[in-house]
C-alpha positions, 0 to 999 in steps of 0.5 A, a space after each residue: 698424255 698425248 699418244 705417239 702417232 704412228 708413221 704411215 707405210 711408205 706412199 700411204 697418204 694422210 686422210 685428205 691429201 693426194 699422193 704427191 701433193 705437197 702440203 699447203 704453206 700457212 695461209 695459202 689457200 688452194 685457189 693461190 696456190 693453183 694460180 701460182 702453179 699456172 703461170 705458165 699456162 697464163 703466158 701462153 695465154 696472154 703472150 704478147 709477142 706473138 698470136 699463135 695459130 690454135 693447135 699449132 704445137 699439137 701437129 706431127 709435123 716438124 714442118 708444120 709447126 716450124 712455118 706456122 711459127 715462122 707465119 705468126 713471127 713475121 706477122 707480129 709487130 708486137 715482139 722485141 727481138 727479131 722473128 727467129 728468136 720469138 718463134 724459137 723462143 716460143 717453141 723452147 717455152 712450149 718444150 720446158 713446159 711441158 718437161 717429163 709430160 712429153 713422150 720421147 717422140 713427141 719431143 723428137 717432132 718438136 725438136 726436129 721444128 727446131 731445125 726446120 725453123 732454123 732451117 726456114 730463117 737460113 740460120 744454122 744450128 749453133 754446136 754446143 758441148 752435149 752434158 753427160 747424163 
């Protein structure tokens, strides 16, 4: 008669896992797993609207991040919506990507490129109703 297995303390792991990992669904390999957790890298990537300077989201000015999209928007033939929507578009991607990972004042530089390029494109900031948190 098979034993009663004993449930581990409270953020112990079982033998071969990580702490915060999931477990793998049946028949998922770790190789497609990985692959499906990288999509978002794979966009940046291989995105087709726009060819991004290198390092241009690493810089700690809003102004510089906000002209070098600007450059790379106008430039490209390739994207399907006019150069403000693409630049604004690729930033707000990079923001959500990078989600919880981004310091407050990181997020603070990259928001404040928002206003700068909107600023750059002679748009203004759209007022939207803030969510209670």
């Amino acid at each position: 008669m098979p034993t009663k297995q004993a449930r581990k303390p409270e953020g112990e792991t079982t033998r071969g896992a990580r702490a915060g990992s999931r477990p793998r669904k049946h028949g998922e390999t770790t190789k497609t797993r990985q692959a499906k957790s990288k999509w978002s890298d794979e966009v940046t990537r291989k995105n087709d609207a726009l060819d991004l300077e290198k390092g241009v989201f690493t810089s700690d000015s809003p102004g510089t991040i906000a002209r070098s999209l600007k450059r790379s928007a106008d430039a490209s033939r390739r994207r399907k919506t006019d150069p403000f929507r693409s630049a604004l578009s690729m930033l707000t991607f990079y923001i959500n990507r990078a989600g919880k990972n981004l310091s407050k004042a990181r997020r603070g530089t990259l928001t404040a490129a928002k206003d700068k390029l909107r600023q750059l494109f002679g748009r203004k900031r759209k007022l939207s109703v803030k969510r209670v948190q």
